[in-house]
N, C-alpha and C positions, 0 to 999 in steps of 0.2 A: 504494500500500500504506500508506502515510502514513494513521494512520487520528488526524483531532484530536477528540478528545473534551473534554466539557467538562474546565475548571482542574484539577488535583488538590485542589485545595480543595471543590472542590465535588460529590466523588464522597458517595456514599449512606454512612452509616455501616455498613451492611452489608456493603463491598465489605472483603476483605483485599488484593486488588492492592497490590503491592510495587512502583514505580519508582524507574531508576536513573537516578543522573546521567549524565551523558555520557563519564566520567571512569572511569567504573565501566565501562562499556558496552565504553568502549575498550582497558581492559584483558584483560577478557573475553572480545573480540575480533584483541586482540592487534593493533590499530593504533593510529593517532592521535586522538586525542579531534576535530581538524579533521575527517579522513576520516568519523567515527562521525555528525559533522554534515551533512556532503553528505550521504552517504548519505540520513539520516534526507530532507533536502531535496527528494532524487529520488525519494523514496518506497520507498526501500529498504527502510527501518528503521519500525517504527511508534511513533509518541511521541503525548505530548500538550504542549499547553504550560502554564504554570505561569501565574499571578495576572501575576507578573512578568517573563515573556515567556522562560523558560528552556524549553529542552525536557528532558522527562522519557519514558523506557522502560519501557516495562512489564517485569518481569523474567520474568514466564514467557514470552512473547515469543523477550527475546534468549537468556533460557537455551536456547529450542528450538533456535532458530539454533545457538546453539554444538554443541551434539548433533548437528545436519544436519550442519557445516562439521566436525567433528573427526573424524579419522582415524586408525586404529588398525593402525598398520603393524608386520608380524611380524617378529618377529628371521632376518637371513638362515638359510639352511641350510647347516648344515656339512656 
């Protein structure tokens, strides 16, 4: 699932794609920024890497994620 596309430097200027640090990812995920990197590694997660060898998220990506993984649990019944 790992998809690497070119640098984010080098996207079209026509693109708005937003990515996130990893830092950002994992808050949003609500783990560790180390987990948010395997993951990415395993192909969990889809990133690209930076000029400088960082990985970067696409944010609608992980936003969808978070709407897949979040749960919306009812107040018991009295």
């Amino acid at each position: 699932m790992a998809t690497r596309a070119a640098p984010a430097g080098n996207r079209s200027s026509g693109s708005t794609e937003r990515y996130l640090r990893g830092a950002e990812v994992a808050e949003l995920l609500q783990v560790s920024s180390k987990t948010v990197a395997r993951w990415a590694k395993d192909g969990r997660l889809p990133y690209l890497r930076t000029l400088g060898g960082h990985r970067r998220y696409p944010e609608r990506s992980i936003l969808a994620l978070v709407d897949r993984l979040t749960m919306t649990v009812a107040p018991p019944s009295a």
